[in-house]
N, C-alpha and C positions, 0 to 999 in steps of 0.2 A: 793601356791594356789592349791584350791581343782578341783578335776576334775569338780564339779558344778560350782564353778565362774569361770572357766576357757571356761566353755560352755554358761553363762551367758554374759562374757564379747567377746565371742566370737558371739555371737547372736546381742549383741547391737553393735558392728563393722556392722555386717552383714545391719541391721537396717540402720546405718548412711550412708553405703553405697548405698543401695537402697534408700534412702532418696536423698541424691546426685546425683543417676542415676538419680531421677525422675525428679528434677528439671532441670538436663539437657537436657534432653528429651521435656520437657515444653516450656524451652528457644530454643532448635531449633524448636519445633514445631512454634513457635511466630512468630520466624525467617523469617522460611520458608513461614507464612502466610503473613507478610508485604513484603518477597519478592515477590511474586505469586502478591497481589495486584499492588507493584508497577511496575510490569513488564505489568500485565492487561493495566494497564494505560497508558504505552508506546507501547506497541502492537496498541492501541484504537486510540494516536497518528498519529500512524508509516500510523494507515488504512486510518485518513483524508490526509496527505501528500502522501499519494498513487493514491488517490481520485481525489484529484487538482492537481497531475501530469499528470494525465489520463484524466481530462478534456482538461488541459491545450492543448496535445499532440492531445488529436481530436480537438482541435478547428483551430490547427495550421493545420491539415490534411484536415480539411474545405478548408482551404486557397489554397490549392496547385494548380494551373494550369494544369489538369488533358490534356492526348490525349485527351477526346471529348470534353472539354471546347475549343482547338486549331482546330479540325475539326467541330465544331458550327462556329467556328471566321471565319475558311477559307472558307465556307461556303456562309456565309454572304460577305464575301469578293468578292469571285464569281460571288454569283449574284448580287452582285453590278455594278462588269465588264459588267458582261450580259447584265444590263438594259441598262447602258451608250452608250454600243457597238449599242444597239438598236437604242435607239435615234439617235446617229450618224446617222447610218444608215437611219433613216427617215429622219435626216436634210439634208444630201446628194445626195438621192433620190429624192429631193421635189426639188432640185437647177436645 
């Protein structure tokens, strides 16, 4: 082999392999883009099951029996005594 087809044949290696490189470059590029999408779509998921956990969570914190819902109640409970107490009091006075 002459130094020219030895540089010819060494050119067209060269070729196949960059041909090779590029197509693997293409297939991960692909790759990478169906993974990114379908990771998109599970992120888009993950945010409605975040959503509905979080409503879920205040609706249930709605529910709670708070101190002032118990100081409203004892409250009312109070003067409820108070009135009763009153009355008595005028029924007992009037005897």
């Amino acid at each position: 082999m002459s130094d020219e087809e030895k540089q010819q044949h060494l050119s067209t290696i060269e070729q196949h392999i960059g041909t090779i490189l590029q197509i693997a470059v293409v297939g991960l590029l692909g790759w990478s883009l169906v993974t990114t999408q379908t990771m998109s779509k599970d992120v888009e998921v993950l945010k409605v099951k975040v959503e509905s956990m979080s409503a879920s969570i205040a609706h249930g914190a709605h529910d709670r029996y708070r101190g002032t819902d118990a100081a409203r109640d004892f409250a009312a409970v109070r003067q409820e005594i108070q009135f009763l107490e009153r009355r008595i009091n005028k029924l007992e006075g009037g005897r």
